[in-house]
C-alpha positions in Angstrom: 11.8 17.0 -42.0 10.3 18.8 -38.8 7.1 17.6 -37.4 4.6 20.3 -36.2 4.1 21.1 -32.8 0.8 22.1 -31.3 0.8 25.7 -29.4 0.6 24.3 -25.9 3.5 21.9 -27.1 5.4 24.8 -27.7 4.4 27.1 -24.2 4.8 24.0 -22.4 8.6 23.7 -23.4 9.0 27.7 -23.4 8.1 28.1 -20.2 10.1 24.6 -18.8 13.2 25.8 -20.4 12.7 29.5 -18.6 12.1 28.1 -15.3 14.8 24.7 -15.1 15.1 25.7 -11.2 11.9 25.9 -10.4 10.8 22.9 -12.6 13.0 20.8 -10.7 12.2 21.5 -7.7 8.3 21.2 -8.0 9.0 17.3 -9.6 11.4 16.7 -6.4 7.9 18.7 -4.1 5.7 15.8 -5.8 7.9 12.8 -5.6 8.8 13.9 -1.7 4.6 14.0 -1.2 4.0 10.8 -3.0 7.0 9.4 -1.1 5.6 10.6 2.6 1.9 9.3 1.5 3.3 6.2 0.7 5.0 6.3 4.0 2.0 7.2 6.0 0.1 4.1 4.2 2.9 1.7 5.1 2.9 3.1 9.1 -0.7 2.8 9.6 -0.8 -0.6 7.8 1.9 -1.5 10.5 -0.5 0.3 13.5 -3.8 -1.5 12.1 -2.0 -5.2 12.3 -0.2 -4.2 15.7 -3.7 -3.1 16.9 -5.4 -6.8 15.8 -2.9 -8.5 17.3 -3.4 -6.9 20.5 -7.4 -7.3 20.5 -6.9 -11.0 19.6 -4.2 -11.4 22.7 -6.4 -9.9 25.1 -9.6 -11.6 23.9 -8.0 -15.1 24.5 -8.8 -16.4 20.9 -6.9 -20.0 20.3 -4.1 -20.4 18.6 -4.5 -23.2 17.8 -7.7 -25.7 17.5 -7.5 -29.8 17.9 -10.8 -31.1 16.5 -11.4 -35.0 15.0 -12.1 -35.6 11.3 -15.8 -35.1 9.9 -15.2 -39.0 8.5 -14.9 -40.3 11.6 -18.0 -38.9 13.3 -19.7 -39.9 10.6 -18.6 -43.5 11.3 -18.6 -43.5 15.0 -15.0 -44.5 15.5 -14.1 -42.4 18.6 -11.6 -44.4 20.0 -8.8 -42.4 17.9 
């Protein structure tokens, strides 16, 4: 038993089977693009974090931060 395709069904997979060559190469055309954008996301995600790290060198922030417990403010033990 044969199922009944729809018209476009059927010029879609006409005109695929009448142009193989040029079929292929417009899926390899869009998987190149969406490669390259990909690759252009992944390079300026690189620049953007190169470019933070560079603002936050020259500004000076710490590294690293040495500050006592809230609990013992709150008590008044300074000594350590």
């Amino acid at each position: 038993m044969r199922t009944q395709s729809t018209p476009l069904a059927m010029v879609l997979r006409g005109s695929l089977a009448q142009n193989r060559t040029r079929t292929v190469l417009a899926v390899l055309a869009i998987a190149l693009g969406v490669a390259l954008g990909y690759a252009v996301q992944l390079i300026n995600a690189a620049a953007v974090n190169e470019l933070a790290q560079g603002v936050q060198t020259l500004s000076g922030d710490a590294d690293l931060e040495a500050a006592r417990s809230a609990r013992r403010l709150c008590r008044g033990d300074l000594s350590g």
